[in-house]
C-alpha positions in Angstrom: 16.7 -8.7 7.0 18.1 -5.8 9.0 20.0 -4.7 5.9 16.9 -4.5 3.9 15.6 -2.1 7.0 19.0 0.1 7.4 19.2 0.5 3.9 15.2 1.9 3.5 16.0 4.2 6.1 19.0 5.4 4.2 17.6 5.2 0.2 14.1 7.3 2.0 16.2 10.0 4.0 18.6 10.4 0.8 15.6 10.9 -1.5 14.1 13.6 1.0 17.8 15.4 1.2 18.2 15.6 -2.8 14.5 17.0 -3.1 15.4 19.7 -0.6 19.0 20.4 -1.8 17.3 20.9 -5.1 14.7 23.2 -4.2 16.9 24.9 -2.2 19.1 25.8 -5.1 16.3 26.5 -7.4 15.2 28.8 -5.2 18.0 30.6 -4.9 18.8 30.6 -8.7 15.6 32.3 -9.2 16.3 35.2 -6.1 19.8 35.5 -7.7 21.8 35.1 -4.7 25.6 34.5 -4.9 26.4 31.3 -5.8 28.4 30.8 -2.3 25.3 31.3 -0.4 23.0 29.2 -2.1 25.7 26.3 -1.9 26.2 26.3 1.7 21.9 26.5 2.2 21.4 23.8 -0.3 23.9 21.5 1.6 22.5 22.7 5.1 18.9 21.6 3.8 20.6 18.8 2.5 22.0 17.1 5.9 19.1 18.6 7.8 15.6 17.0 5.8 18.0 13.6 5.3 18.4 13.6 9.5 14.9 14.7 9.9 13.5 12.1 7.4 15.5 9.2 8.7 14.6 10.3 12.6 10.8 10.5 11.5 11.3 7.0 9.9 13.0 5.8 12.8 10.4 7.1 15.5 7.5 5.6 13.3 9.0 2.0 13.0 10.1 2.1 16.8 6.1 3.0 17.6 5.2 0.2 15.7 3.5 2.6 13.0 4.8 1.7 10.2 6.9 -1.9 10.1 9.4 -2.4 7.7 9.8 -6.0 8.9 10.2 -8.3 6.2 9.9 -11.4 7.7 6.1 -10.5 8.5 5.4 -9.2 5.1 7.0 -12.8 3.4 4.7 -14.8 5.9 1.4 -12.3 5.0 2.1 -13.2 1.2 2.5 -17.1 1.6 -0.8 -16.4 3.7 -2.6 -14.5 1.0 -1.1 -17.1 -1.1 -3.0 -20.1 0.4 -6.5 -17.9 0.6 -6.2 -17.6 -2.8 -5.5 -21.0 -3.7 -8.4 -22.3 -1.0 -11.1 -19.9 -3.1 -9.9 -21.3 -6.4 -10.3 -24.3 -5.3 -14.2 -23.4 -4.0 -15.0 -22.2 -7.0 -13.6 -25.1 -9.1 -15.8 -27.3 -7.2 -18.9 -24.8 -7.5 -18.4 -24.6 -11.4 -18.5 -28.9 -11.5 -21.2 -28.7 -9.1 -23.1 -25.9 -10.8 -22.8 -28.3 -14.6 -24.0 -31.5 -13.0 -26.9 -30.1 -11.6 -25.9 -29.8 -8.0 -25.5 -27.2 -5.6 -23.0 -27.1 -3.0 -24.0 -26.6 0.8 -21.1 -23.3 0.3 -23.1 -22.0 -3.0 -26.2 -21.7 -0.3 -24.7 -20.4 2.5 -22.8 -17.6 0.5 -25.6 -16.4 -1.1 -27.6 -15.3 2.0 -30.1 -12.2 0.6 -29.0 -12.1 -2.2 -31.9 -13.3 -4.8 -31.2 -12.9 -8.7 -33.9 -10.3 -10.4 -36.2 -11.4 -12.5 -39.6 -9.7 -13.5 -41.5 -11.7 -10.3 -39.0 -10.1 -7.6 -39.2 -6.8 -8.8 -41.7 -4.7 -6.4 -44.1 -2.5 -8.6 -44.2 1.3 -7.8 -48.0 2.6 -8.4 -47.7 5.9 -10.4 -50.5 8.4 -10.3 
């Protein structure tokens, strides 16, 4: 699993470089600066936005901002997993209970304020 997290570092940082590199050269294509010169800043921008990417990256997964863990990511989809398979579940029961007539005690609770509208709910509003 560490792999997976030295490797997003890298793929993220190397993505940032090649954007700057380009831009870089683009931008010296359209100054028209010798060719030398905009080689040498396109590779300084190059190694400088991939270290400064993969630092930033670093620092945030080290403060615990962003977490590329995972481990934790597998566990909240086998968790999202199982709320989705206990709500199928209620509402397979609340469809068989709904056809035979019944209502579930879980049909009334979840339905606190909320009333269907018909024309006897509807307040009138008195025009003059």
């Amino acid at each position: 699993m560490k792999e997976f997290v030295t490797t997003f570092k890298f793929k993220a940082s190397i993505l940032f470089a090649i954007i700057s590199f380009l831009v870089v050269m683009i931008a010296g294509l359209l100054k028209d600066v010798r060719f030398i010169t905009i080689a040498w800043r396109s590779l300084l921008a190059f190694f400088v936005a991939g270290a400064i990417a993969y630092f930033i990256i670093f620092l945030l997964e080290f403060k615990g901002i962003i977490n590329f863990d995972v481990i934790e990511a597998e566990e909240e989809i086998a968790e999202i997993g199982e709320e989705t398979n206990e709500t199928d579940e209620n509402v397979e029961n609340e469809e068989t209970g709904e056809e035979s007539g019944e209502k579930s005690e879980d049909s009334e609770n979840e339905g606190d304020g909320f009333k269907p509208m018909n024309a006897d709910n509807l307040q009138r509003v008195a025009t003059s």
